[in-house]
C-alpha positions in Angstrom: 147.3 31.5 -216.1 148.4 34.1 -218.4 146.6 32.8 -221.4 143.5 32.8 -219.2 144.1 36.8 -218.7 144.4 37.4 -222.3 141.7 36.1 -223.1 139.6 37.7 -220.8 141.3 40.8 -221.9 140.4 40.6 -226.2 138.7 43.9 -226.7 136.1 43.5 -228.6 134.2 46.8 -229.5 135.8 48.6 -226.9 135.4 46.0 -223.9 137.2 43.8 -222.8 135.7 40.1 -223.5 135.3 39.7 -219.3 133.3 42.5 -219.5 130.6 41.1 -222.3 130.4 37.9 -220.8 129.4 40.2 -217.3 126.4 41.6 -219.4 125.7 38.4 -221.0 125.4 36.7 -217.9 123.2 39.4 -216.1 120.9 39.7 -219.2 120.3 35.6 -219.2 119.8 36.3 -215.3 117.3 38.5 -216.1 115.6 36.7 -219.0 115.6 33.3 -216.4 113.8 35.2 -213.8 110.8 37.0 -216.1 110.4 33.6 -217.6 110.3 31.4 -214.8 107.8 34.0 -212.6 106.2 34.5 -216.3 105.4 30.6 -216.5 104.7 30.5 -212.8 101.7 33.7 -213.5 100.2 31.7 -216.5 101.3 34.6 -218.5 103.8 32.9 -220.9 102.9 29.7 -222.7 106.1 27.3 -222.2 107.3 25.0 -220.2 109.4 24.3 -217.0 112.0 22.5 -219.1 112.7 25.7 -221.1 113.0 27.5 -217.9 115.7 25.0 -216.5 117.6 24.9 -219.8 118.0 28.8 -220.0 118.9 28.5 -216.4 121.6 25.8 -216.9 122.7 28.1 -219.6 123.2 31.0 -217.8 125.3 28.8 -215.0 127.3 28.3 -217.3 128.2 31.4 -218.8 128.5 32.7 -215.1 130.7 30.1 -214.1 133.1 31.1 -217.3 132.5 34.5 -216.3 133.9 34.1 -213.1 137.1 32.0 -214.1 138.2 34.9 -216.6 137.4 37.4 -214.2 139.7 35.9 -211.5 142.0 35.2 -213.8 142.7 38.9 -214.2 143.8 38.9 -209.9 145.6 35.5 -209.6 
């Protein structure tokens, strides 16, 4: 597990890497959500397929997220 903590530990810019996956992760949360009640308004021309896939994407980023941020405990 140790190479699991230092990864999650590379600073980058002053953070560690757990942390930037945190913000990513939130910001594709975000992004998800506006789109998705965007499409659902008629205000934003796409399609539920794009909607899903930026969905699926941010699952997966969270679910990375959450391994290297455990890793950190165990």
């Amino acid at each position: 597990m140790s190479a699991l903590t230092d990864i999650a530990l590379t600073m980058i810019a002053g953070f560690p890497l757990v942390v930037w996956l945190g913000v990513a992760t939130i910001t594709l949360l975000l992004s998800t959500a506006v789109y998705g009640y965007g499409l659902m308004k008629g205000k934003i021309r796409g399609t539920i397929t794009t909607h899903m896939r930026i969905a699926g994407v941010t699952m997966i980023l969270a679910l990375i997220h959450a391994i290297l941020a455990v890793s950190i405990f165990i």
